[in-house]
N, C-alpha and C positions, 0 to 999 in steps of 0.2 A: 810627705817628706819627713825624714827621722829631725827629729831637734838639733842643734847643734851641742857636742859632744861639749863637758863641764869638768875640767879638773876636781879632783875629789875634794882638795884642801879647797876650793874657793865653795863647792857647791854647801859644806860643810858649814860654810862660814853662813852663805846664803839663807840655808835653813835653820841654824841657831837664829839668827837674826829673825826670820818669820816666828817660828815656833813663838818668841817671845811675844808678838802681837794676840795672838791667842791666849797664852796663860797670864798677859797685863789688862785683857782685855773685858775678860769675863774668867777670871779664876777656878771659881767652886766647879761652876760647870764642866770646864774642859779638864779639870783635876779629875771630875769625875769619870768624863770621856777613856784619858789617858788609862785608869783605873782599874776600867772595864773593857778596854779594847781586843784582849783578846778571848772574849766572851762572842762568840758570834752573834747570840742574841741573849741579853738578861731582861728578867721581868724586874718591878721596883714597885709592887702595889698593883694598881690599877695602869702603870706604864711600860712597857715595852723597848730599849735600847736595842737597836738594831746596828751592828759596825759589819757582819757579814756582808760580801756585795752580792753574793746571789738571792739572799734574804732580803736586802735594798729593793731588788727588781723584783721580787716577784709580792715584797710588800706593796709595791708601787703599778702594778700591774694586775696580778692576779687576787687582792684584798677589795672590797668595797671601802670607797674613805667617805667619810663624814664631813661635805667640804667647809661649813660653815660652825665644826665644833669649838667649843673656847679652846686656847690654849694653842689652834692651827692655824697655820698663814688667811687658810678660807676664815677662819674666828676674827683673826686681827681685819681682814678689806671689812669684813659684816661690820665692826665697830668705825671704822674709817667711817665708813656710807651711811648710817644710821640702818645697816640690814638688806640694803643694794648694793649685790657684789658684780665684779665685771661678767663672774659663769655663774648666773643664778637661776639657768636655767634648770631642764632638767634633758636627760634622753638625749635627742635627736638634736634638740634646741641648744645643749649643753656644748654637742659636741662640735656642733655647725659656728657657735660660736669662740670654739676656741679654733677651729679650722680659717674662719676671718679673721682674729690676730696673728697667726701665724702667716697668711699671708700678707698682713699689711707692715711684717717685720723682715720678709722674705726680702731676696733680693734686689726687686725693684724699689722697694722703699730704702734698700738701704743706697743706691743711685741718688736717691732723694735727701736720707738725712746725713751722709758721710761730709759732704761737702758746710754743712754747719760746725762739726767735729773738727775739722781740718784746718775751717776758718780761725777756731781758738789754738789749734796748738801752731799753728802759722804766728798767729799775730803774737804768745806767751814764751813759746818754744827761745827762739832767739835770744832772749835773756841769758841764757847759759853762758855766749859768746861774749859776754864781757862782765855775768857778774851769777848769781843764784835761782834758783826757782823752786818754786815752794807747789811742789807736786800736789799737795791735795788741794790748794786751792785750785790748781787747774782743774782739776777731776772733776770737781762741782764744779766748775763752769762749763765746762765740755759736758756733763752730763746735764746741766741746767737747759743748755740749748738742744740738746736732743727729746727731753721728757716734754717740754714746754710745743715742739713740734708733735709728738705725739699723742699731743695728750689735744690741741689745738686751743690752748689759752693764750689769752691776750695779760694777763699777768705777766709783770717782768720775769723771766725765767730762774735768778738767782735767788729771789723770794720763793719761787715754786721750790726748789730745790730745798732751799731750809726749810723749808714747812714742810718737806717729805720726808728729811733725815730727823727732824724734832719730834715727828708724829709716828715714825720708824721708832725711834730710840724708846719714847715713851710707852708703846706698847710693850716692846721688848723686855723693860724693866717689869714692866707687870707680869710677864710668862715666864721670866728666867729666877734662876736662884740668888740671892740679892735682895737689897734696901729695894722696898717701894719703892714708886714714885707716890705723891700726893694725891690723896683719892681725887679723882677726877682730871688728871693731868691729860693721861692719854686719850681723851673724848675733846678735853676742850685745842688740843693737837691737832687730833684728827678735823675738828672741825673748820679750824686755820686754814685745813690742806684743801678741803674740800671747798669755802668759800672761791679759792685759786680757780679752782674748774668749771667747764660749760657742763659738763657730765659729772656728776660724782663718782659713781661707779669708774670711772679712769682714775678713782686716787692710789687704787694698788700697783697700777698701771705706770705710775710718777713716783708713788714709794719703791719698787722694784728695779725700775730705769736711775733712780738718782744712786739708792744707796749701794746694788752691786757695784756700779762704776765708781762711786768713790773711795768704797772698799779695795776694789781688785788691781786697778793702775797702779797708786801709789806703790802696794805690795809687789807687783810682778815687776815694775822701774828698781825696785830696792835689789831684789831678787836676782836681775840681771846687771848692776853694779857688783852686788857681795859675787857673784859667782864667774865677773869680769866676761860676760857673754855679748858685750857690743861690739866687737869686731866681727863676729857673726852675724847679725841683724843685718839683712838686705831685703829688697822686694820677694826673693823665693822663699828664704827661711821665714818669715814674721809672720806667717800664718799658724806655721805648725808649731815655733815657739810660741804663740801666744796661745794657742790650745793647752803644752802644755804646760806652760806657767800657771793658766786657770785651772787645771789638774792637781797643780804640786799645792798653789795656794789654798783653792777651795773658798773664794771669796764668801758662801753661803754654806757654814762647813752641814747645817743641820735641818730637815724638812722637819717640820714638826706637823705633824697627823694625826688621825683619829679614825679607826675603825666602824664603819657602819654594818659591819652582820659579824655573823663569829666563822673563825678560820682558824688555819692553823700556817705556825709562820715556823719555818726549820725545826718541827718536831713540838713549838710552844702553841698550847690552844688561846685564841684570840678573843675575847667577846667585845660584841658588840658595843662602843665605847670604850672602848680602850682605848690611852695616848700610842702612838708609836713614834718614837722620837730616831728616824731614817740620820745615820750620821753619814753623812755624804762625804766627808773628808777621809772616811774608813774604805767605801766604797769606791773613791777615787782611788782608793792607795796613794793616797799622798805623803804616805807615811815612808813610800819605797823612793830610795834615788834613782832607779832608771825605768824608763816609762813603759810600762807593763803593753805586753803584746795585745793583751785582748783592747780590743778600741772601748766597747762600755765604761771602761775605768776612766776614760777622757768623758764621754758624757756622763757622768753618775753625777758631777757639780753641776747638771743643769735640769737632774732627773729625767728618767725613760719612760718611754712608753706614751698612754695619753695625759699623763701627768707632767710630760718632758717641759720647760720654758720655754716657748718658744720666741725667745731674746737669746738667743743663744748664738745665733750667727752673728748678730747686730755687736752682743758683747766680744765677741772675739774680733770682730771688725776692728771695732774701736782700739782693743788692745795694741792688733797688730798695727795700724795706723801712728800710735802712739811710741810705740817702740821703735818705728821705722823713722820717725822723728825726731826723737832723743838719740840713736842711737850715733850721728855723726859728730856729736858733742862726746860721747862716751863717758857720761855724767859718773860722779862718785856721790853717794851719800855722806852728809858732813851731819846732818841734825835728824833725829829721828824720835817721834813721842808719838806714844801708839795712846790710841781715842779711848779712854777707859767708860765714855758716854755712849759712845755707837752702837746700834743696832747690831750691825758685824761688825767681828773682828777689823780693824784698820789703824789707820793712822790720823789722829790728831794734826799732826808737821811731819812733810816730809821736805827736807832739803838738799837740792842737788847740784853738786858747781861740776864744771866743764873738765874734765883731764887735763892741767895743763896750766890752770889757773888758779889763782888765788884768792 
């Protein structure tokens, strides 16, 4: 189903308003993005910017990656785990086990975990009707109760959840451009997250479940106020707008990677060790207001191929549940302070009152 259609002056307004969580968020970097964006691929040393989308795919597809080099998501679980990562397999063993989280994120589990999601925005949602609600703290909690099912800890869930965005954020600052953190922040973080769990290896697992969802809610709720898109929001549209709200957002605007052999990526030779820094917000065309025909552009925020997330249904799940929920308040944004700590781009405060009320 096509999204529902978005007056230009509201969409306008919509996207001014995002864009800002990105360049308040992490500055130099997307300064940098913006900079270079219509460079389909530039080198920078030993690194590689990728904003082409065909270049995206076929980095992410036809390249060997290096899963566990510094500076790449595989780099960040290896330091989470002390070196135990969820796919540290190799081969056959590699691939069978990313074949068993995809199914246990597949449809029947989400049968399974929808009904704890639903439990929180039931019991939080209603607020609206007679006074505010503060979107991101929903979002950690609706994702606190999902990672904590997935993950099967006995730990209060809102504990898991911080300890997943603190030990997120704290690596973060060690790989991005920016103030350090204090030598040894992001290890004694990670180790926070990790005491949380019966498995270690599930802490990427809880890092990846807490911080996309707190990231991407708040943004796509803001998104569909600036752009006045809740009288659309019903049970048939709320799939495909929350596909592509995560499109337009790009709640993970960047894969950070590493080449393991040498290649050649749209014409540039690759070696072996190389960063490649895949900008998925480029690749989404998020950068376009109307949502591009080719379907890739809706998955490129969740990568293709066998590198694809496969949380990818479970996130848009959520979304659209969330939307579907908010939507018969037709909330406005009154307070907005984008998280200049987080991992991803988001929101610090989002506040949302009812249409109608004061």
């Amino acid at each position: 189903m096509t999204p529902p259609a978005v007056h230009p002056a509201a969409s306008r307004r919509a996207r001014r308003r995002d864009r800002t969580v990105y360049l308040r968020s992490h500055p130099l970097l997307f300064a940098l993005l913006c900079a270079t964006r219509h460079r389909p691929v530039l080198r920078l040393g030993r690194t590689l910017i990728v904003h082409d989308p065909d270049a995206y795919r076929h980095a992410l597809t036809r390249i060997p990656l290096e899963r566990t080099a510094p500076g790449t998501t595989g780099g960040a679980a290896a330091q989470f785990t002390g070196g135990r990562i969820l796919f540290d397999q190799d081969g056959d063993d590699h691939r069978a086990a990313r074949r068993a989280l995809t199914t246990d994120l597949a449809a029947p589990a989400l049968s399974r975990l929808r009904p704890l999601w639903q439990d929180v925005l039931a019991e939080r949602v209603p607020a609206l009707a007679t006074g505010t609600l503060e979107l991101v703290d929903l979002a950690e909690e609706l994702a606190a109760a999902t990672a904590a099912a997935l993950t099967g800890t006995d730990a209060p869930p809102r504990e898991l959840a911080r300890a997943a965005r603190e030990a997120a954020a704290a690596t973060a600052r060690d790989h991005l451009p920016g103030p350090r953190p204090p030598r040894g922040t992001d290890a004694a973080e990670a180790a926070r997250l990790t005491a949380l769990l019966p498995d270690p290896r599930d802490a990427m697992l809880a890092v990846a479940a807490v911080n996309t969802t707190v990231a991407a809610l708040p943004r796509a709720a803001a998104w569909c106020a600036d752009a006045r898109l809740w009288p659309a929001v019903d049970a048939t549209s709320a799939p495909a707008l929350a596909a592509e709200l995560l499109r337009l957002t790009a709640p993970s605007p960047l894969l950070p990677r590493a080449a393991a052999a040498n290649a050649t990526l749209a014409g540039h030779p690759v070696r072996a060790g190389d960063r490649l820094v895949l900008v998925a917000r480029h690749a989404a065309r998020a950068h376009h207001r109307t949502p591009p025909q080719d379907p890739a552009a809706t998955q490129a925020v969740f990568g293709t191929g066998a590198h694809a997330c496969p949380g990818a249904a479970l996130a848009r799940a959520q979304l659209a549940d969330t939307l579907l929920a908010l939507a018969p308040h037709r909330p406005r944004v009154v307070r907005a302070r984008v998280d200049r700590h987080a991992a991803l781009p988001g929101y610090a405060h989002l506040t949302l009152r009812a249409e109608g009320t004061r």
